[in-house]
PDB file of N, H, CA, C and O in Angstrom:
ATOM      1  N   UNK A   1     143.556 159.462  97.285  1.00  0.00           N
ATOM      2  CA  UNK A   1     142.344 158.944  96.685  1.00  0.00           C
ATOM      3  C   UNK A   1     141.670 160.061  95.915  1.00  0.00           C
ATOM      4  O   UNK A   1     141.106 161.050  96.385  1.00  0.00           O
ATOM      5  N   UNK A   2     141.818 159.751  94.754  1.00  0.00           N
ATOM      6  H   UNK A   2     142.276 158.948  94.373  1.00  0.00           H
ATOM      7  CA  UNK A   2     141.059 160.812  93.773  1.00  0.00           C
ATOM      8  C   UNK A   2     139.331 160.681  94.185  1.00  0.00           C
ATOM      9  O   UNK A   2     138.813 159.566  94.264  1.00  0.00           O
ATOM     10  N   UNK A   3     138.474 162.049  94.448  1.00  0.00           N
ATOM     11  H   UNK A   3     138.894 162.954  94.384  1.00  0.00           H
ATOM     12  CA  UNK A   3     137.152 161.960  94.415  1.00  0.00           C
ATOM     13  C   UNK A   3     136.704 162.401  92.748  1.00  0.00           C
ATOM     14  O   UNK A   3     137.608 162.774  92.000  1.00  0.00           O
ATOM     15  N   UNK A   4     135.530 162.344  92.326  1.00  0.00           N
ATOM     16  H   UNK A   4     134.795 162.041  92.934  1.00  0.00           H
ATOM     17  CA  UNK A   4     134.799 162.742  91.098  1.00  0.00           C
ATOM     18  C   UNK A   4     133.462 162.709  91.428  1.00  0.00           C
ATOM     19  O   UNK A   4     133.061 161.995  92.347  1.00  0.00           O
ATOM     20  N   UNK A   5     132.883 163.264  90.910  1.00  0.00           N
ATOM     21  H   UNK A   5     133.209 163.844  90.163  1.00  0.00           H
ATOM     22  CA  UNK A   5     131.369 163.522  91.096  1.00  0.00           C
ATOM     23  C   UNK A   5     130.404 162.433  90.130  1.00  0.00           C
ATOM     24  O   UNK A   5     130.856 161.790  89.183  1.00  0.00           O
ATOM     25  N   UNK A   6     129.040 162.395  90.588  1.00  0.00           N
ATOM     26  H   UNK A   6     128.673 162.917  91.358  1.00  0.00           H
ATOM     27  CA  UNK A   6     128.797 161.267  89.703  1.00  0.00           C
ATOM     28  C   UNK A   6     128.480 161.499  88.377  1.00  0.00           C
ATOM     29  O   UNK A   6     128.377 160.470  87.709  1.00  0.00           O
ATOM     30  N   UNK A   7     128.260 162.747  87.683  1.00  0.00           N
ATOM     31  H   UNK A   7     128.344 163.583  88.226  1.00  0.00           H
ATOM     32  CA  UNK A   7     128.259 162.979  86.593  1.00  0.00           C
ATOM     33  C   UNK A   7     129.689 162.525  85.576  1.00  0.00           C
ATOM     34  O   UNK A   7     129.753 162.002  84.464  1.00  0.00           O
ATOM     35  N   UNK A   8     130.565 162.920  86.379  1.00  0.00           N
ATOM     36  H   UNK A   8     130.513 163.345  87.283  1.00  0.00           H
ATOM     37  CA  UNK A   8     132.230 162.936  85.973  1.00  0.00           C
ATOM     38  C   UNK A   8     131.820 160.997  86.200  1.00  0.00           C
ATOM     39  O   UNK A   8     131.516 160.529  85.103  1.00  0.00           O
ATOM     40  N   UNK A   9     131.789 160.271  86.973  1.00  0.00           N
ATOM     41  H   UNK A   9     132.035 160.652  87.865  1.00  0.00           H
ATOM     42  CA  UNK A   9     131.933 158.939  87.021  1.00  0.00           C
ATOM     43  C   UNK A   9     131.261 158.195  85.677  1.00  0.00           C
ATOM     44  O   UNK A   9     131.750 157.303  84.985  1.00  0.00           O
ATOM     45  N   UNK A  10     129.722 159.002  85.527  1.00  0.00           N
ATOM     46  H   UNK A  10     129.324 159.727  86.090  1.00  0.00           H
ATOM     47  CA  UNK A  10     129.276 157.819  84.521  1.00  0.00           C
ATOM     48  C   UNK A  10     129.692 158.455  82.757  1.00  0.00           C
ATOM     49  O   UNK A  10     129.271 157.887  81.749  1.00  0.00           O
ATOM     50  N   UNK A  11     130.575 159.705  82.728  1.00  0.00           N
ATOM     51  H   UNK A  11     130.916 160.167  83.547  1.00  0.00           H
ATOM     52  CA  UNK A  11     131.561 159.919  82.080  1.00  0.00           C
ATOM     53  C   UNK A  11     132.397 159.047  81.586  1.00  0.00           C
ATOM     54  O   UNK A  11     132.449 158.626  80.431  1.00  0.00           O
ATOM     55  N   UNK A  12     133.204 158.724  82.697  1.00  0.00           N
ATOM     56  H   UNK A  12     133.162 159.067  83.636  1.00  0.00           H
ATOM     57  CA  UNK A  12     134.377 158.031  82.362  1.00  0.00           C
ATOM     58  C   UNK A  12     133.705 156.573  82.473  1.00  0.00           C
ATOM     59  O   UNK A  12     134.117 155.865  81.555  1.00  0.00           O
ATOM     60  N   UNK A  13     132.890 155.975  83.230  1.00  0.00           N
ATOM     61  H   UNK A  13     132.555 156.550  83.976  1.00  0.00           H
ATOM     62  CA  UNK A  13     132.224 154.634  82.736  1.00  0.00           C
ATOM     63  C   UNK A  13     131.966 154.895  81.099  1.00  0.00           C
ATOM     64  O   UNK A  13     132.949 154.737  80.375  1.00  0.00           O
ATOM     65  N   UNK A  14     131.091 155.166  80.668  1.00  0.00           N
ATOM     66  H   UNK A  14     130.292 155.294  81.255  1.00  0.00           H
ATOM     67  CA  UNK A  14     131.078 155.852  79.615  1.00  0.00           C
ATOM     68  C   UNK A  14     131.980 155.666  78.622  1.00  0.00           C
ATOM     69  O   UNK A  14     131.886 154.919  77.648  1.00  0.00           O
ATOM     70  N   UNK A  15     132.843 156.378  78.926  1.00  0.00           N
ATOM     71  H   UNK A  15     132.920 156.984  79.717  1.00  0.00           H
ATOM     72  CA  UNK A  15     134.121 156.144  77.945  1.00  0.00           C
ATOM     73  C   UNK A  15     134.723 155.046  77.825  1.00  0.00           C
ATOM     74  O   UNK A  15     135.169 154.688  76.735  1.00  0.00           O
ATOM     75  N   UNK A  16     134.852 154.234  79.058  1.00  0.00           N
ATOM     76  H   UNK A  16     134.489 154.524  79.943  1.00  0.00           H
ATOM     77  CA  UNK A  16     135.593 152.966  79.658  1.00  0.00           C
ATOM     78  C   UNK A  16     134.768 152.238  78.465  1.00  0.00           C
ATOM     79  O   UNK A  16     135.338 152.026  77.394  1.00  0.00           O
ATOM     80  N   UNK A  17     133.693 151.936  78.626  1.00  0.00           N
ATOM     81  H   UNK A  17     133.230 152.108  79.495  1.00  0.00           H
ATOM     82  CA  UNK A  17     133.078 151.199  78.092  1.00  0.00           C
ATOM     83  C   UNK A  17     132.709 151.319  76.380  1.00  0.00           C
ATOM     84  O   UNK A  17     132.312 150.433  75.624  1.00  0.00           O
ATOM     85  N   UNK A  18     132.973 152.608  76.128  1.00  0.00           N
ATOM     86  H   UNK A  18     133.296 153.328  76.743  1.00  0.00           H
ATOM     87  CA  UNK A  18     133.182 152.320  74.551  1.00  0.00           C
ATOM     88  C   UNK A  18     134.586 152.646  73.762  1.00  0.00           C
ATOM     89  O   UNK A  18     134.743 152.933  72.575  1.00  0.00           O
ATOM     90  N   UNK A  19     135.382 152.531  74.625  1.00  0.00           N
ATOM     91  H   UNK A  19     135.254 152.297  75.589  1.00  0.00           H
ATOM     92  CA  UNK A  19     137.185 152.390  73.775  1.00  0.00           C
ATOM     93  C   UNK A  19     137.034 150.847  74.164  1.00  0.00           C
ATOM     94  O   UNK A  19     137.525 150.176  73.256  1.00  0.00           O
ATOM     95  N   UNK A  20     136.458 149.934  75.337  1.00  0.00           N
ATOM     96  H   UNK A  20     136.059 150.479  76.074  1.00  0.00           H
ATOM     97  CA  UNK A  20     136.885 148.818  75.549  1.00  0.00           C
ATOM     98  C   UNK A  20     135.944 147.650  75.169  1.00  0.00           C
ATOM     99  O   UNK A  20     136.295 146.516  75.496  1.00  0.00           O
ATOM    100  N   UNK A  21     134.794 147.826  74.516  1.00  0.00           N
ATOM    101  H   UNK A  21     134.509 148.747  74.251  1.00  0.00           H
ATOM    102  CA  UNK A  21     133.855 147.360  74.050  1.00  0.00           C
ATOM    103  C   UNK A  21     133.353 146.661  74.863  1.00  0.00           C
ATOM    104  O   UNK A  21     132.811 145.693  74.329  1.00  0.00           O
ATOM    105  N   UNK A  22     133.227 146.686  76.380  1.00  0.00           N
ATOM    106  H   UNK A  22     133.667 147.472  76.814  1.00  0.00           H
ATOM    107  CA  UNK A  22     132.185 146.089  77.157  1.00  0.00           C
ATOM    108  C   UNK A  22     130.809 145.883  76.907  1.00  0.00           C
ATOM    109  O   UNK A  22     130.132 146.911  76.887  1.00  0.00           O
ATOM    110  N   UNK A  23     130.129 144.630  76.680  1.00  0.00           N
ATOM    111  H   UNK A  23     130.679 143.795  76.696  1.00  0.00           H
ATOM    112  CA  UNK A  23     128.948 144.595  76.852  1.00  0.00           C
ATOM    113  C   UNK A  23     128.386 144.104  77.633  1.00  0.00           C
ATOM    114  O   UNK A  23     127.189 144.351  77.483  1.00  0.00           O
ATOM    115  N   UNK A  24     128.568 143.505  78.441  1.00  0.00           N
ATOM    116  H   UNK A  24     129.540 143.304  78.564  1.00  0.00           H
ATOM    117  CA  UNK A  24     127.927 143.177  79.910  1.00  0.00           C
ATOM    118  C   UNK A  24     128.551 143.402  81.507  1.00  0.00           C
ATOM    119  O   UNK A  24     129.733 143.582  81.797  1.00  0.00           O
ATOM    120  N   UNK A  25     128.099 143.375  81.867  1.00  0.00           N
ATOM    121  H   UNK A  25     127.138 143.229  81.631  1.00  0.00           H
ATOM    122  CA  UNK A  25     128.578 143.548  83.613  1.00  0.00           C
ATOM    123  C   UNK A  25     130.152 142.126  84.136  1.00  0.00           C
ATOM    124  O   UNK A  25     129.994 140.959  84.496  1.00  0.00           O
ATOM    125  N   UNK A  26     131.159 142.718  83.998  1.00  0.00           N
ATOM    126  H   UNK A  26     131.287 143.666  83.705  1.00  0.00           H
ATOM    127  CA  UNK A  26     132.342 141.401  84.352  1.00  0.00           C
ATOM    128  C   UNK A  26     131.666 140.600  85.695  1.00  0.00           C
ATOM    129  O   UNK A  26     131.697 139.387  85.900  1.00  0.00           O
ATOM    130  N   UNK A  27     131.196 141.394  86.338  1.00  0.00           N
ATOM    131  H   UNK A  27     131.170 142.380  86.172  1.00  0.00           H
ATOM    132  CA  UNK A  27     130.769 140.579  88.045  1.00  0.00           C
ATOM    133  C   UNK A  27     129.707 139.427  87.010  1.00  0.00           C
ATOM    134  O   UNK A  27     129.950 138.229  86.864  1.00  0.00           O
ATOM    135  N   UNK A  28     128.626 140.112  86.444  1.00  0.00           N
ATOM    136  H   UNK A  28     128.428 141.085  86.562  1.00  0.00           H
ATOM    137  CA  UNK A  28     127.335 138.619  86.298  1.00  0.00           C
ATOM    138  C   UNK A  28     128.501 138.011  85.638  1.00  0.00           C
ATOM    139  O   UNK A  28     128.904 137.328  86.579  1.00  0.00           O
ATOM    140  N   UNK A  29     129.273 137.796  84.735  1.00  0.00           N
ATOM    141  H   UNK A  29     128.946 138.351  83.970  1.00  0.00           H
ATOM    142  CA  UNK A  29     129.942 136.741  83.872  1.00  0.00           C
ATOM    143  C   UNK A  29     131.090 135.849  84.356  1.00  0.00           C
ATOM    144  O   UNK A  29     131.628 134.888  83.805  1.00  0.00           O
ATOM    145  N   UNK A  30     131.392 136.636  85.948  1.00  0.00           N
ATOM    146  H   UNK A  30     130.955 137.417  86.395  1.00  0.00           H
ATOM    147  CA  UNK A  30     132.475 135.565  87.053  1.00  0.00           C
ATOM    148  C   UNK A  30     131.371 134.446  87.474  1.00  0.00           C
ATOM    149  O   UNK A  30     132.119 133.470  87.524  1.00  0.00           O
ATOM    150  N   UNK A  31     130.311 134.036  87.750  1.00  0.00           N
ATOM    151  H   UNK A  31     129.704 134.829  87.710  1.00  0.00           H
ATOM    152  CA  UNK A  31     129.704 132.840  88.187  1.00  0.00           C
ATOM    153  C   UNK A  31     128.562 132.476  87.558  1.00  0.00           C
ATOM    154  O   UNK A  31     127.621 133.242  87.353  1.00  0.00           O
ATOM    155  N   UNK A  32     128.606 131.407  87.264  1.00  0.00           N
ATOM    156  H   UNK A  32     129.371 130.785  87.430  1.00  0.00           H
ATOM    157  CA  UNK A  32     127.173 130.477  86.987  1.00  0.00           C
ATOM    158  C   UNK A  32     125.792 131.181  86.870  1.00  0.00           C
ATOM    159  O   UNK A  32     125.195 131.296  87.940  1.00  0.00           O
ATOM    160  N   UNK A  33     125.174 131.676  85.756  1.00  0.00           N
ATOM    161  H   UNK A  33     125.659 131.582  84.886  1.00  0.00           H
ATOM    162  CA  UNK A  33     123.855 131.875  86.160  1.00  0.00           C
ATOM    163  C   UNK A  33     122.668 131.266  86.924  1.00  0.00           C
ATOM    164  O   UNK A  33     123.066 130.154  87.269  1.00  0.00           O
ATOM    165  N   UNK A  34     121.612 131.411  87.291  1.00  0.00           N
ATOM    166  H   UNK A  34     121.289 132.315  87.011  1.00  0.00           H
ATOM    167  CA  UNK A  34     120.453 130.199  87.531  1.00  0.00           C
ATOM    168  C   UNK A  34     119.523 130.226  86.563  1.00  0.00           C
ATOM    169  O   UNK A  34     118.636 129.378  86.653  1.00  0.00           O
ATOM    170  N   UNK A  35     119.478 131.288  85.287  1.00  0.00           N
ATOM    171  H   UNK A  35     120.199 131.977  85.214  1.00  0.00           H
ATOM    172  CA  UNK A  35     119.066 131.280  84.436  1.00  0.00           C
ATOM    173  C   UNK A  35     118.908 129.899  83.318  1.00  0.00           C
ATOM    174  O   UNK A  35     119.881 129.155  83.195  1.00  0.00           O
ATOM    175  N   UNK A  36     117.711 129.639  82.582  1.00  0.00           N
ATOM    176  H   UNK A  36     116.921 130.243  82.682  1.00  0.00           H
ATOM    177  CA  UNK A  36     117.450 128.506  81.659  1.00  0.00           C
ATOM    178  C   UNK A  36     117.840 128.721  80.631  1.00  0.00           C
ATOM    179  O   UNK A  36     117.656 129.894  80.307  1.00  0.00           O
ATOM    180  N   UNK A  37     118.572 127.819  79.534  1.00  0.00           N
ATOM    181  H   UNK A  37     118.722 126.866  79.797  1.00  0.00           H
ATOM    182  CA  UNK A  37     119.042 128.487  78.044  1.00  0.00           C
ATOM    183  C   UNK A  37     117.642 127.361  77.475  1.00  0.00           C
ATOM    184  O   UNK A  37     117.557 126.199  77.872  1.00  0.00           O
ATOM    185  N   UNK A  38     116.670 127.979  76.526  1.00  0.00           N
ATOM    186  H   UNK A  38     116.739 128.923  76.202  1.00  0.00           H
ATOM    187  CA  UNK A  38     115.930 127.628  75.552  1.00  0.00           C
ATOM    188  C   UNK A  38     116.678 126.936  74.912  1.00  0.00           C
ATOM    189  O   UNK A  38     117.847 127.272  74.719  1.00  0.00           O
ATOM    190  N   UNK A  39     115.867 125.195  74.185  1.00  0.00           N
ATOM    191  H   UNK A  39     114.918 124.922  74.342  1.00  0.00           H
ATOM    192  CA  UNK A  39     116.528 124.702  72.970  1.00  0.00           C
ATOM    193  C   UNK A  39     116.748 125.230  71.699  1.00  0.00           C
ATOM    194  O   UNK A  39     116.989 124.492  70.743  1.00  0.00           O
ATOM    195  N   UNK A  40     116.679 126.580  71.592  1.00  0.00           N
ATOM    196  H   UNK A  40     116.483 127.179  72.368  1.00  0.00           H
ATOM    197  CA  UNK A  40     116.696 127.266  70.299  1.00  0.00           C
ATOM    198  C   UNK A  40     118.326 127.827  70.196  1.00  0.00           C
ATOM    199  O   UNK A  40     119.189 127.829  69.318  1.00  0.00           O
ATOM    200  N   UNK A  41     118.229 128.271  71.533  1.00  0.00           N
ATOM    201  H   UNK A  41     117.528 128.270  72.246  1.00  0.00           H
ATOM    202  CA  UNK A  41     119.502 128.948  71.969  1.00  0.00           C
ATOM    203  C   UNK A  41     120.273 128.206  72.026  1.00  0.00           C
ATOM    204  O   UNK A  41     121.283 128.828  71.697  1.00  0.00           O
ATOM    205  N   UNK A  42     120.624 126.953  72.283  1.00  0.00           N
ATOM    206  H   UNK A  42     119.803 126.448  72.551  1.00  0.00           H
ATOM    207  CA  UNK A  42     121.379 125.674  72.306  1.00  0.00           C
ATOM    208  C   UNK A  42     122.048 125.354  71.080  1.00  0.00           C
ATOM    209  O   UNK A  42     123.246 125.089  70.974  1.00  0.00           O
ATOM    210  N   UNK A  43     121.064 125.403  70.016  1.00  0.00           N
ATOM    211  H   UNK A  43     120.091 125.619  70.102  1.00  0.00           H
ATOM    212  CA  UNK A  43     121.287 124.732  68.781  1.00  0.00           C
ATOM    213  C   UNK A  43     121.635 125.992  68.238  1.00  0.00           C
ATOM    214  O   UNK A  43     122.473 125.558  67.447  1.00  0.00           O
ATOM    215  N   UNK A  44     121.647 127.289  68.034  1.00  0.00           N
ATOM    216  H   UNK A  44     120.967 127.642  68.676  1.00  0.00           H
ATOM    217  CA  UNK A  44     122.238 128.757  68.065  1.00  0.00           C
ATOM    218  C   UNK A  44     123.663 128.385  68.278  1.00  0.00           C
ATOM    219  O   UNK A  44     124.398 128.197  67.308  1.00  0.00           O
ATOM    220  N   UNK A  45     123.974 128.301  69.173  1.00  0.00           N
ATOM    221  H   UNK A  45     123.377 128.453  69.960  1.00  0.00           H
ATOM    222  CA  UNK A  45     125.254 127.819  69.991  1.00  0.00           C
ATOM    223  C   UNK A  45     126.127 126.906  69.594  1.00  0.00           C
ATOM    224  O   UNK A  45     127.342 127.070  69.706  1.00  0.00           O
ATOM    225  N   UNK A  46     125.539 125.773  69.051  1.00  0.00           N
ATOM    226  H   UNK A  46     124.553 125.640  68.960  1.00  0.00           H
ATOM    227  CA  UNK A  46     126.350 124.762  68.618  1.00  0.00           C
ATOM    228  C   UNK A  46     126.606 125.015  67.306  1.00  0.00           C
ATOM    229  O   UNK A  46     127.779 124.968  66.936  1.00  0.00           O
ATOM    230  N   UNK A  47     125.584 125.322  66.383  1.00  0.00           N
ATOM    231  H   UNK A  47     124.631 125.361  66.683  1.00  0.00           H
ATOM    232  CA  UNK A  47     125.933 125.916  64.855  1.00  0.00           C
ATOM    233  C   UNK A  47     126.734 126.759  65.051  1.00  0.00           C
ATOM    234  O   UNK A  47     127.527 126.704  64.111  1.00  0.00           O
ATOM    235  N   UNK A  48     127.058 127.661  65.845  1.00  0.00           N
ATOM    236  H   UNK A  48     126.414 127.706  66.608  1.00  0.00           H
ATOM    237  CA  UNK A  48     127.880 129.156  66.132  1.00  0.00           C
ATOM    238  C   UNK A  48     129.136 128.026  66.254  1.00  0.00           C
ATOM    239  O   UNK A  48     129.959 128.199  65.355  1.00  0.00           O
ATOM    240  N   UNK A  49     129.364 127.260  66.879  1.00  0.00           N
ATOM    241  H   UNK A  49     128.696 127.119  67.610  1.00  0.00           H
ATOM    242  CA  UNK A  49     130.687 126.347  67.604  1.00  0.00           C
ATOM    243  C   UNK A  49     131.437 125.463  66.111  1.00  0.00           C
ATOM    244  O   UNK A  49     132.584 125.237  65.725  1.00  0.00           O
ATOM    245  N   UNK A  50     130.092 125.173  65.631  1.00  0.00           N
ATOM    246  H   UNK A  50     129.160 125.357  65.944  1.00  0.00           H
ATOM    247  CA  UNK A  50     130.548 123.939  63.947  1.00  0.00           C
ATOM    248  C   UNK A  50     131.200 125.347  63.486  1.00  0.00           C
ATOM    249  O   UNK A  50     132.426 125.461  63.470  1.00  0.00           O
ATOM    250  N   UNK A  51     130.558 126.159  63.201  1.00  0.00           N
ATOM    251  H   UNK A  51     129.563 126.066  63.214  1.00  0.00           H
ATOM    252  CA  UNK A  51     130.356 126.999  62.067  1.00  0.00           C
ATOM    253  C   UNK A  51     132.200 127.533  62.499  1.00  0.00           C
ATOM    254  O   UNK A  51     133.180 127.390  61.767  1.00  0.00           O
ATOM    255  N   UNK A  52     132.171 127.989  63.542  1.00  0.00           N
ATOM    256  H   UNK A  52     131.375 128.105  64.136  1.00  0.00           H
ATOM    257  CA  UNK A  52     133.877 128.786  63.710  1.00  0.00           C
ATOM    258  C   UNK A  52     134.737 127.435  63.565  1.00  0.00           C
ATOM    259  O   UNK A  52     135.602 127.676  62.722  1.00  0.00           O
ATOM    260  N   UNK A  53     134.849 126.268  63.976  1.00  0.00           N
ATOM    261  H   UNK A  53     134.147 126.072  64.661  1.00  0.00           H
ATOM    262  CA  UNK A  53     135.446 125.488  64.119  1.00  0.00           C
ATOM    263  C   UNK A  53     135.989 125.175  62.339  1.00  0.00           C
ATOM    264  O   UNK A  53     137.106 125.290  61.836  1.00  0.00           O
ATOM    265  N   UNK A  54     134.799 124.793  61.794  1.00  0.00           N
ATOM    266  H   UNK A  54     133.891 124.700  62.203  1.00  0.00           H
ATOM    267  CA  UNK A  54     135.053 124.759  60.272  1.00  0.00           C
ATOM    268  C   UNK A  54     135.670 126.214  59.604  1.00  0.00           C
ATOM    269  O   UNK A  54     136.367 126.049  58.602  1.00  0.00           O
ATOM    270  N   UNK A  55     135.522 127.286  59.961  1.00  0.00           N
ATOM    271  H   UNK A  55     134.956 127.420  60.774  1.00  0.00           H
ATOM    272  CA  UNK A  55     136.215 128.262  59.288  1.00  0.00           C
ATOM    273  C   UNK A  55     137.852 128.209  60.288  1.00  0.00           C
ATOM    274  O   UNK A  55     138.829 128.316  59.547  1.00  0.00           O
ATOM    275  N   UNK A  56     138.117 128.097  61.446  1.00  0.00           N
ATOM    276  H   UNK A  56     137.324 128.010  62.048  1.00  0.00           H
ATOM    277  CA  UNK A  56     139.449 127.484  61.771  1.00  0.00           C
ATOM    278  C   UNK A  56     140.317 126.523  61.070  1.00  0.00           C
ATOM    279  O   UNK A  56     141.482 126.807  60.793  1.00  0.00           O
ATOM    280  N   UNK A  57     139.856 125.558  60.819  1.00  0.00           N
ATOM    281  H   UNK A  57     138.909 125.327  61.044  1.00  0.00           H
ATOM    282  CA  UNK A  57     140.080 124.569  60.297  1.00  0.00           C
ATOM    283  C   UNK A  57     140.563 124.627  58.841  1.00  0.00           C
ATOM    284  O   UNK A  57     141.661 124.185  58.504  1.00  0.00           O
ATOM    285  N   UNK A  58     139.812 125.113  58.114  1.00  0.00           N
ATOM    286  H   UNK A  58     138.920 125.471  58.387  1.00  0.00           H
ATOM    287  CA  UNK A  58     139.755 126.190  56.846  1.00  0.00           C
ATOM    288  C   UNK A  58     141.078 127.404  56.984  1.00  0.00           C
ATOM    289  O   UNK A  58     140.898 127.875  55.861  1.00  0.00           O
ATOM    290  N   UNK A  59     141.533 127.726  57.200  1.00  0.00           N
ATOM    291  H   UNK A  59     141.680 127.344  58.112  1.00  0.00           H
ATOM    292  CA  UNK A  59     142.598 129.194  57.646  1.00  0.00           C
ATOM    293  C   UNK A  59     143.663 127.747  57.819  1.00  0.00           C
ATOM    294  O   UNK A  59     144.575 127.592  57.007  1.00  0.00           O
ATOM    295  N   UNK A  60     143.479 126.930  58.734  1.00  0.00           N
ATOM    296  H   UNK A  60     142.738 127.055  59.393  1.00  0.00           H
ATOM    297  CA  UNK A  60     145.001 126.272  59.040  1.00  0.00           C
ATOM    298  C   UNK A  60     145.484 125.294  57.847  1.00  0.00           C
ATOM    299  O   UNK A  60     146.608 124.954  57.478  1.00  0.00           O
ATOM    300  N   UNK A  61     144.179 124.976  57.389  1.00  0.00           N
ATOM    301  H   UNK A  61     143.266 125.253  57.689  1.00  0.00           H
ATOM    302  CA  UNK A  61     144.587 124.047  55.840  1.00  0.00           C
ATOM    303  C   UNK A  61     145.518 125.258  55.238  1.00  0.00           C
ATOM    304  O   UNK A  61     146.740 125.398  55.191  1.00  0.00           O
ATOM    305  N   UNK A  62     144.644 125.911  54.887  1.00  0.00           N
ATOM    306  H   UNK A  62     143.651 125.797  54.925  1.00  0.00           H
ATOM    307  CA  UNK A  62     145.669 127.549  53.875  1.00  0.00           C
ATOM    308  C   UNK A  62     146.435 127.449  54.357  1.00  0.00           C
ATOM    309  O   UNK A  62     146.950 126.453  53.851  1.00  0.00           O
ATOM    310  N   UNK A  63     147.220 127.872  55.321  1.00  0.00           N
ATOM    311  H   UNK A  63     146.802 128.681  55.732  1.00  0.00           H
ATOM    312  CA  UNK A  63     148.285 128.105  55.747  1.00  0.00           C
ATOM    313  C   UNK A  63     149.199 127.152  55.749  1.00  0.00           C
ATOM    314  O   UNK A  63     150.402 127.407  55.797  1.00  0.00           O
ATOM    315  N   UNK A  64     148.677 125.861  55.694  1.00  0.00           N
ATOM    316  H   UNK A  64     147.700 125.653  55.656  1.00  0.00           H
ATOM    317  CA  UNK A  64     149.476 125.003  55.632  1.00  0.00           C
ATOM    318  C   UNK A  64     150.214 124.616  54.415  1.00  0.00           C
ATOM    319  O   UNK A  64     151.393 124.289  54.281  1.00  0.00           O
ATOM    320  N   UNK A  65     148.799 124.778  53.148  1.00  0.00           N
ATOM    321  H   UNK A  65     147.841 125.044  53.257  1.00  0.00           H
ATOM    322  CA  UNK A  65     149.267 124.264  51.888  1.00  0.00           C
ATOM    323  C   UNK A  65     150.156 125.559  51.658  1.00  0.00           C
ATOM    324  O   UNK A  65     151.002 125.405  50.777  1.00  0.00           O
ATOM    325  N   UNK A  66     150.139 126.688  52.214  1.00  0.00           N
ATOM    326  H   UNK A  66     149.452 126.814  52.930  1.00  0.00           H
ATOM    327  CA  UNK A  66     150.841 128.159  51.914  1.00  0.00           C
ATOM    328  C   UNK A  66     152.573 127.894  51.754  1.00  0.00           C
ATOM    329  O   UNK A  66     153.373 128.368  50.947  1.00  0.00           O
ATOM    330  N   UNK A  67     152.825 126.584  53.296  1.00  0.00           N
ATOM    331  H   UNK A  67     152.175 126.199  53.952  1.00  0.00           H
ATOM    332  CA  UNK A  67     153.536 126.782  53.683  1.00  0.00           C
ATOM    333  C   UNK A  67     154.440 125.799  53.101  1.00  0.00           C
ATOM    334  O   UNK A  67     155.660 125.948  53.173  1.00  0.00           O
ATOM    335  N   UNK A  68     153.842 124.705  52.471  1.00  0.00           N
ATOM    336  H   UNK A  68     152.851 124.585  52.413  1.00  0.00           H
ATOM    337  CA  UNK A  68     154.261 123.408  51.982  1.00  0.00           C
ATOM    338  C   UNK A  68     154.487 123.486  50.262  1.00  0.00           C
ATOM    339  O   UNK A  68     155.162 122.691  49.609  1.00  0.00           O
ATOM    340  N   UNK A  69     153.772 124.603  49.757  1.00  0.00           N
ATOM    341  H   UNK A  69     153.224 125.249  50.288  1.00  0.00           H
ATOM    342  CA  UNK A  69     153.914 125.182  48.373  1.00  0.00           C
ATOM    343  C   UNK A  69     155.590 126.321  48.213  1.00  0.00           C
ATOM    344  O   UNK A  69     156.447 126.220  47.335  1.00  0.00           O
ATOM    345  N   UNK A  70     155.561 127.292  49.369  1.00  0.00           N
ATOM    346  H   UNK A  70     154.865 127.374  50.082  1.00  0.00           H
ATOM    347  CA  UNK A  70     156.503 128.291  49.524  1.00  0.00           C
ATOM    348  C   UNK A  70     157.928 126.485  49.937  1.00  0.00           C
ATOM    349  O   UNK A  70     158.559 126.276  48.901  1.00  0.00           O
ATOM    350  N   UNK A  71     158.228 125.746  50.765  1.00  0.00           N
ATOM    351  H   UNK A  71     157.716 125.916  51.606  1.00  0.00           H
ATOM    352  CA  UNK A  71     158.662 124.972  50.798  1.00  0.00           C
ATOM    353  C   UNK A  71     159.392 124.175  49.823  1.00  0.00           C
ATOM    354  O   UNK A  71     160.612 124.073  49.692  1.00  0.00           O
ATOM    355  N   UNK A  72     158.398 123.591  49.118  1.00  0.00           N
ATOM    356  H   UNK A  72     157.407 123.674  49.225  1.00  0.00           H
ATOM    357  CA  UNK A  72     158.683 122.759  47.982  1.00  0.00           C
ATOM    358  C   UNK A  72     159.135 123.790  47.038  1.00  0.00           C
ATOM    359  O   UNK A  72     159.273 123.182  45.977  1.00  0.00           O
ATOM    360  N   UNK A  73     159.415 124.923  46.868  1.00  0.00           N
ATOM    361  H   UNK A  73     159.304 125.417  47.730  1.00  0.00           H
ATOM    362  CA  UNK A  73     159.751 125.856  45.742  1.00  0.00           C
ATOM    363  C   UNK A  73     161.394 125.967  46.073  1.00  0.00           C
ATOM    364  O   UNK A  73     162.090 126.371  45.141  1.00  0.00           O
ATOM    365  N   UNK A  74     162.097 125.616  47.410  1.00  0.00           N
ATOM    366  H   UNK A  74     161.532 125.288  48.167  1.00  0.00           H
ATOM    367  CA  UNK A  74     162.684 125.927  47.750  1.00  0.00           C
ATOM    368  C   UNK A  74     163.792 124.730  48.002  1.00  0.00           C
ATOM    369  O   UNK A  74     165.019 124.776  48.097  1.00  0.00           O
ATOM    370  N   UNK A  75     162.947 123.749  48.063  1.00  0.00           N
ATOM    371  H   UNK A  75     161.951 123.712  47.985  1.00  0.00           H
ATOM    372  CA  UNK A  75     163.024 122.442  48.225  1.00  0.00           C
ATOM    373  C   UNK A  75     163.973 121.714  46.958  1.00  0.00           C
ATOM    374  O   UNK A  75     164.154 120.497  46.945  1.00  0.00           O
TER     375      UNK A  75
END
């Protein structure tokens, strides 16, 4: 069992946490908050959900007509 001191620990937390881009604690994000989400934050959320969904959606058309253009050339 390796020991380290706590200077050396919040070091390597430290580091851990900015090569791996942690931003919150993994333990709070394993269960359910009891926390309230505001209706602002809701509708935040769902525009955030349209908004990626339509740029998904968008990328797989491209790719598709990409694929059906390279196709038919061949075709």
């Amino acid at each position: 069992m390796q020991v380290i001191s706590a200077d050396d620990r919040q070091t390597v937390i430290a580091e851990y946490i900015r090569t791996k881009g942690v931003t919150r604690c993994p333990t709070a994000c394993a269960v359910p908050t009891q926390g309230s989400v505001t209706e602002a934050d809701r509708a935040a959320l769902e525009e955030y959900r349209s908004e990626r969904d339509r740029q998904r959606r968008e990328k797989a058309a491209a790719r598709a007509r990409l694929f059906w253009s390279i196709d038919s050339a061949f075709g």
